[in-house]
C-alpha positions, 0 to 999 in steps of 0.5 A: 757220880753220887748214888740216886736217892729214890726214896721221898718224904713229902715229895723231897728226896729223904736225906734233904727232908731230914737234914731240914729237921736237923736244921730246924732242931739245931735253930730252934736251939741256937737262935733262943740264945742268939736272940737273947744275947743282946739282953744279956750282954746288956744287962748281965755282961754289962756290955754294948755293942761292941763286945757282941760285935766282938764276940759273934765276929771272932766266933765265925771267924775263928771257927770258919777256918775249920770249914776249909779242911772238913769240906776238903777232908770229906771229899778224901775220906768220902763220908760226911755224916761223920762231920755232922756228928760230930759238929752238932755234938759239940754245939749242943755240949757247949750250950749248957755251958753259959749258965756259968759264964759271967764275963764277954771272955767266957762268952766268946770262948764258947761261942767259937767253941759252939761255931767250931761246931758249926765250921765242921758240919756245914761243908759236908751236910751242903755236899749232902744236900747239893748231891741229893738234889737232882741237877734242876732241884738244887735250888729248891731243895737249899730252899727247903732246907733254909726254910727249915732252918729258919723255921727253927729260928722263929720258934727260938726267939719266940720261946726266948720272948715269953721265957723273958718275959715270964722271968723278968730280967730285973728278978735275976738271971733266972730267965736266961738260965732256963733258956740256956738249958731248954736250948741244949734239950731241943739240939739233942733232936737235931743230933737224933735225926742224922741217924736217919740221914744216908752218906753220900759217897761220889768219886774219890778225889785223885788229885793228891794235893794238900788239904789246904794249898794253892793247888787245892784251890787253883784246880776250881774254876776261875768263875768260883774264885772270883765269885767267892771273892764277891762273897768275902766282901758282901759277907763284910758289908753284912751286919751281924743280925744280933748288933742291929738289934741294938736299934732298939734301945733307942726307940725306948723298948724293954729288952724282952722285946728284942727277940720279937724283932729277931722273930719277925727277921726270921719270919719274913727269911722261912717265908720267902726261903723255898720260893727264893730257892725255887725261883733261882733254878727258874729266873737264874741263881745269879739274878736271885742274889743280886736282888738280894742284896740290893734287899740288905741296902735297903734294909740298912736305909731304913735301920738308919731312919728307924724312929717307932716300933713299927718301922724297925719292924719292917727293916728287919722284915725286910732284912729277912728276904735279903736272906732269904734270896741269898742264903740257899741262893749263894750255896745252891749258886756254889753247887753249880759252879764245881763239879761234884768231886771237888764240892767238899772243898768247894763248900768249904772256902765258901764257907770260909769267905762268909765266916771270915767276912763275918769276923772282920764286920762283926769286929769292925761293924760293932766298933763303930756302931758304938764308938761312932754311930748306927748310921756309920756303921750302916753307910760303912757296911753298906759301901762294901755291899755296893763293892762286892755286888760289882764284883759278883756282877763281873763272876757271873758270867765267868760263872755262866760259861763254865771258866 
C-alpha cells in the first residue's frame, strides 16, 4: 500500500495542498492564453471557428495518447514527480513561443507541444493525489485540487481582460504580446512548488505486460472499461470551452470582453469544485456525475437561445458547475474503480478517453458551428451527451459491485 502522508497543511495532506498551488500557478498561466484565443484567432490569425476547433481538438488529442504510457510507465518506474517535472517544464518553455507565431499551423504546433505537457503530468500527479488521500477523502481532496486549478483559471481570463483592455487590439498586438510573456512568468511558480511535493511509491506492478496492450488493458475491471467508454462519448458531446465563446460575436460585444464570460465559467467551476467533490464521497460519486452532465444539457439550451449579455452569462455560469460536478467527480470515481497498482495505467486511459473525445468535438464541434450553425453544433454534441449518460448509467452498477 502507499506510504501515509502525516504531515497537513490547512487540514489537507501536504502533497494535495501543494499540487493545488502547482495547478493554480499553471492555470493562472494557461487560461490568460486560452481566454485570449478566441481574440486572436479573430483578430490577429484571422480565423473563425473552425480553425480553434481545430487547434485546441488536435492539441488534446494528438497529446493525450502520451497520457497512456506516463500513467502506465510511472506505475513501473514507481516515481511520479519525475513526470510532473517534466510535463509542467514543457508547457511553460513553449508559452513564450506565441509571440512569434503568425499562422493557425504555428499555433496549433504549439499548442499540442504545450498539451504533450499536459498528457505527461496528469496520470501520475492523479495517482499522487488519489494515494495521498484517505479512502473517505478522495473526493474531497480532486475537490481541492479542481478548485484550485480553476481558482487559477479565473484570475487568468481577468489579468487577460484588463491587459486587453489596456492594450487595444486595434493598437497591434501588443496586448497579447504581454500576455504571452507574463503567462510563462506566472508557470514557473507552478514548476518551483513541486519540489515541495513528496513521490509516492506503492506496489511494483508485476504483471509484466507491455506498456500499451490488450493485456494491460483487460487486467482492469470490466466496470472501469465500459465506464471509460461513457467518458469517450460524453467527452465528445463536450464543447471546447474556447468555441462556445465565439457566442459572443453574435450579441454584438468587443473582443475584450470574451475573457469575461470565460472568467464567469471559471467562477462558477472554483465555487461549486471541493462541495461537488465532498458531496461525492457523501451522496455517491456516480450520483454527482450524472447531475452534471444533465448541467452541461442545459447549458447547451440556453447557449442555443443566448440573445443579451446577461443571459450568456448565466449559460456559462451554468456550464461551470457542469465541471465542477464532473471534473474531480470523474478522476475521483477512476480512483475507486482500480486497485492502487494499476491507477497509473488507470489514469492514463482515462486521460486518454477525455483527450480523444476532445479532439474528435473540437474538429467536428468547430466545423459545424461555422459551416452550419451554433445551434447545430449544440443539438449535435448535446445528442452524444444524451448517448454517453446511457451508458454510464449501465457502468455504474458494473462499478458499484467491484466487476
Amino acid at each position: 500500500m502507499p506510504p501515509e502522508q502525516p504531515r497537513k497543511i490547512l487540514g489537507l495532506p501536504k502533497n494535495i495542498f501543494m499540487l493545488g498551488l502547482t495547478s493554480f500557478f499553471n492555470d493562472f498561466s494557461n487560461e490568460m492564453i486560452v481566454a485570449a484565443f478566441p481574440a486572436f484567432f479573430t483578430s490577429v490569425l484571422r480565423a473563425g471557428a473552425a480553425s480553434l476547433g481545430l487547434v485546441e481538438g488536435v492539441a488534446d488529442g494528438v497529446a493525450n495518447f502520451l497520457r497512456i504510457y506516463s500513467g502506465r510507465l510511472s506505475d513501473k518506474i514507481q516515481r511520479r514527480r519525475v513526470f510532473m517535472f517534466a510535463g509542467y517544464g514543457l508547457s511553460v518553455i513553449v508559452r513564450p513561443l506565441y509571440l512569434l507565431a503568425g499562422s493557425v499551423a504555428a499555433v496549433l504546433g504549439l499548442r499540442v507541444t504545450d498539451r504533450i505537457g499536459k498528457g505527461v503530468r496528469e496520470a501520475p500527479r492523479d495517482v499522487i493525489i488519489s494515494a495521498s488521500a484517505a479512502p473517505e477523502e478522495i473526493g474531497r481532496s480532486f475537490g481541492y485540487h479542481r478548485a484550485m486549478d480553476t481558482a487559477g483559471a479565473i484570475v487568468g481570463p481577468l489579468a487577460a481582460y484588463f491587459i486587453l483592455l489596456h492594450w487595444p487590439v486595434m493598437l497591434g498586438t501588443n496586448g497579447f504580446t504581454v500576455i504571452f510573456i507574463s503567462a510563462s512568468v506566472i508557470g514557473l511558480f507552478a514548476i518551483a512548488t513541486i519540489f515541495f511535493v513528496t513521490d509516492i511509491v506503492g506496489r511494483k506492478d508485476a504483471n509484466g505486460a507491455p506498456v500499451l496492450s490488450v493485456a494491460a488493458f483487460r487486467v482492469l475491471p470490466r466496470g472501469f472499461r465500459v465506464y471509460l467508454a461513457a467518458i469517450f462519448l460524453l467527452s465528445i458531446g463536450t464543447l471546447p470551452t474556447a468555441v462556445t465563446l465565439l457566442k459572443t460575436t453574435s450579441i454584438h460585444l468587443m473582443i475584450a470582453d470574451i475573457p469575461l464570460f470565460y472568467m464567469i465559467y471559471s467562477i462558477a467551476y472554483a465555487a461549486f469544485s471541493y462541495s461537488a467533490g465532498k458531496l461525492s464521497d457523501t451522496v455517491g460519486t456516480a450520483k454527482v456525475l450524472v447531475y452534471g452532465y444533465v448541467f452541461l444539457l442545459v447549458s447547451y439550451l440556453m447557449l442555443g437561445y443566448a440573445e443579451s449579455a446577461v443571459f450568456l452569462g448565466s449559460a456559462f455560469a451554468v456550464m461551470g458547475v457542469f465541471s465542477a460536478a464532473t471534473d474531480a467527480t470523474e478522476r475521483a470515481w477512476t480512483g475507486r474503480l482500480v486497485p492502487f497498482e494499476h491507477r497509473g495505467a488507470a489514469y492514463g486511459l482515462f486521460q486518454a478517453a477525455v483527450g480523444f473525445g476532445a479532439l474528435v468535438a473540437g474538429v467536428a464541434g468547430g466545423w459545424l458551428w461555422q459551416a452550419y450553425s451554433p445551434a447545430a453544433a449544440l443539438l449535435g454534441s448535446g445528442g452524444l451527451v444524451a448517448i454517453g449518460l446511457v451508458v454510464l448509467l449501465i457502468s455504474i452498477p458494473l462499478g458499484k459491485r467491484g466487476i
